[in-house]
C-alpha angles and dihedrals in degrees: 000000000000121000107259102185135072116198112173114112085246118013129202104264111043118261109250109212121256112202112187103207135192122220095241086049098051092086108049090044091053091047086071091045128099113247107255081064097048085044092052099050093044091052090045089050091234103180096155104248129163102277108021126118132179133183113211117199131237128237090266092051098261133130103268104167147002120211115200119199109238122271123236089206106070139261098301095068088038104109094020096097092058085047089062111045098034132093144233106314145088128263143189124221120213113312099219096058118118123257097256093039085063104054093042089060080042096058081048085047095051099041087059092061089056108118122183093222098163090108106014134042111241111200103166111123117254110223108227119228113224114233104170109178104009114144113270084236089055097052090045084048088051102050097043086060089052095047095044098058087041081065099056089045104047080046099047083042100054119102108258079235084072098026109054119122106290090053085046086054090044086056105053078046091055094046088039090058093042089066106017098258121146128247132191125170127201112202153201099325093358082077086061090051094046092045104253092137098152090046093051101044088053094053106026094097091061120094079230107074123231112252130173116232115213118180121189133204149160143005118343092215092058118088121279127243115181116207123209135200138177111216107186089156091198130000120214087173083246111236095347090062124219107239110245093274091034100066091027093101093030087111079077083064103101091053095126097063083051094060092044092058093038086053093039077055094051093045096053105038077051090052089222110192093242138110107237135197126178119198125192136180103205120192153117118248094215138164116258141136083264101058134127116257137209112261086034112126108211123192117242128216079246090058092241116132110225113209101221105238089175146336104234078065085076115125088053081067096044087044085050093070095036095056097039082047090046091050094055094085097038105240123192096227125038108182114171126185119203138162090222125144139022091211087074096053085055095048102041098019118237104291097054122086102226110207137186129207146164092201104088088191089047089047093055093040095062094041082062093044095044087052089045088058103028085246111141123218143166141191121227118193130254096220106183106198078086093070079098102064091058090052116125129201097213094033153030102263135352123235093219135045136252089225140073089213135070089030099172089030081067105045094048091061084047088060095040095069103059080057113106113214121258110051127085109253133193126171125196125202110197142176094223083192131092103214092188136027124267138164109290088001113086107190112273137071111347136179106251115183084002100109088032093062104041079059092055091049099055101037071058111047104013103108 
């Protein structure tokens, strides 16, 4: 990705000014402009609003100025809409703004120069932000969290064809060596021997084998966070078959294991003083005569039986070995990511991480974290009345509800009991997908909650 930030004191094309304006606060600021200004922006029909942009000339007929119509969703997404309409060129945001208030417009800026080129060339020019005499540790900062969430999203956007398990596994080796973590993989009937029964069951009908990721890093004596991703690389549904459109975007479906690599990314370019492990079940739930079936009971790492509701219920299967893996050495932290259930894209919308946690602190403390980033966020309760939907006759638990309501209710408390006691858990239920185009967020696999919970880590753990 081009670079999107300038940061010599004068750089070698002038900085052309950027003025985020408010609607209310158009008037008054025309009002101490010349003419010819108040005359450009009549005629353009500038109001301010979120998403325009307009550039005014100067009295040479240059550009002198762009003004940017305020953004509603925070800081963050102030400048992205210039970012993205304007050309080749550099540009200076207001002068006056704080420190923090400018790299966080510049995260939103940077985000907006992101291309997904794998397939396709991309030659359109990516406007640079100016950022004369900003701390060397706040430019590195900046461009790790660009280049974090760019990871979720060149991962999530790549074809399932180039992004099954073993280039899932190709991937955590690549990052690990980036920063001197460790990596180990235990694949296709390894998983039986080292006891990753449900893993294994859910991906053994695809020509990929299943594999579990595990990523290593830090000082032992720190304390420990265990990441967790689900890494379904595509989704056919299995036996109970995904409908066409259905199954079209279910190359997103390992988007969990994206965000736990783009926040292990974050945690270790941070050096937070923590010991981190990140744990990935990596497969394809594919159709084969050795698929699993509806009505089948599998044996789980926890020693729990889980009765097979139905197939398309498969990464809570995949997320049942990882957690009960990630509680056996008592970490303080468990966080898991998942694309997991349509039921929390009705009840937050696409563009919102829905999360579920029995920690009320941890709970506020995200929802902070989440508003300090522009990263929205929302808790949805484990209520657990709703244990009984998920009973089975034949087995310990069903993976799927008796019950078409409460979808992602339900699959939280799945999750919960393969949770040992002790160790703070959140689990976070995202879309990993723009359905729609915004400023900064082309439509395509996106981080959701990511940003927000590497906030919340290191308000936590940075000392």
């Amino acid at each position: 990705m081009n670079d999107c930030f300038v940061t010599a004191d004068t750089p070698e094309t002038p900085a052309i000014p950027l003025l985020p304006l408010e609607a209310e606060g158009l008037t008054v600021w025309l009002e101490g402009q010349p003419q010819r200004v108040r005359q450009w922006v009549a005629a353009a029909g500038f109001k301010a609003r979120p998403e325009q942009v307009l550039t005014v000339p100067d009295e040479e007929g240059g550009i002198g100025q762009v003004l940017v119509g305020a953004s509603p969703e925070g800081d963050t997404w102030s400048l992205a809409a210039a970012a993205g309409q304007l050309q080749e060129g550099v540009f200076a945001p207001p002068r006056d703004w704080p420190e923090s208030r400018l790299l966080q417009a510049a995260v939103g800026w940077g985000l907006s120069g992101y291309r997904f080129d794998r397939y396709r060339r991309c030659d359109r020019p990516v406007p640079q932000l100016h950022l004369p005499g900003l701390a060397p540790k706040g430019i590195v900062r900046l461009r790790d969290a660009v280049a974090a969430v760019s990871l979720v999203r060149d991962l999530i956007n790549t074809p399932a064809e180039d992004m099954m398990p073993e280039h899932l596994g190709a991937a955590t080796e690549a990052l690990a060596e980036a920063y001197g973590a460790r990596v180990s993989q235990v694949v296709g009937e390894d998983l039986l021997r080292e006891n990753y029964p449900a893993i294994h069951r859910v991906g053994r009908a695809s020509a990929h084998a299943p594999r579990l990721i595990d990523l290593e890093w830090g000082d032992p004596a720190h304390p420990r966070i265990t990441l967790v991703g689900k890494g379904v690389c595509f989704d056919s549904g299995g036996l109970d078959i995904k409908s066409a459109d259905g199954m079209r975007w279910m190359k997103k479906d390992m988007g969990g294991a994206a965000h736990v690599l783009g926040l292990a990314r974050l945690v270790m370019a941070a050096g937070l003083p923590v010991h981190l492990r990140v744990l990935i079940g990596a497969v394809e739930n594919a159709i084969s005569g050795d698929a699993f079936r509806p009505g089948d009971v599998l044996p789980t790492r926890a020693g729990l039986r889980v009765e097979v509701d139905n197939t398309d219920a498969e990464g809570r299967l995949v997320l049942a070995d990882l957690l009960a893996r990630a509680g056996e050495e008592a970490p303080e932290v468990i966080l898991d990511f998942a694309t997991l259930t349509g039921a929390a894209r009705v009840a937050v919308g696409t563009e919102i991480a829905a999360f579920f946690t029995g920690d009320p602190d941890l709970a506020h403390g995200l929802y902070r974290a989440a508003a300090a980033v522009d990263d929205p966020c929302w808790r949805l309760p484990l209520h657990t009345p709703y244990d009984a939907l998920l009973e089975s006759s034949v087995a310990d638990v069903c993976n799927g509800a008796h019950s078409p309501y409460g979808g992602a209710i339900t699959a939280g408390l799945f999750l919960q009991r393969f949770v040992p006691a002790g160790p703070r858990w959140v689990h976070f239920d995202v879309m990993a997908w723009n359905t729609r185009h915004r400023p900064g967020r082309p439509k395509g696999g996106e981080a959701m909650g990511l940003r927000a919970a590497f906030q919340w880590l290191e308000d936590s753990y940075r000392r």
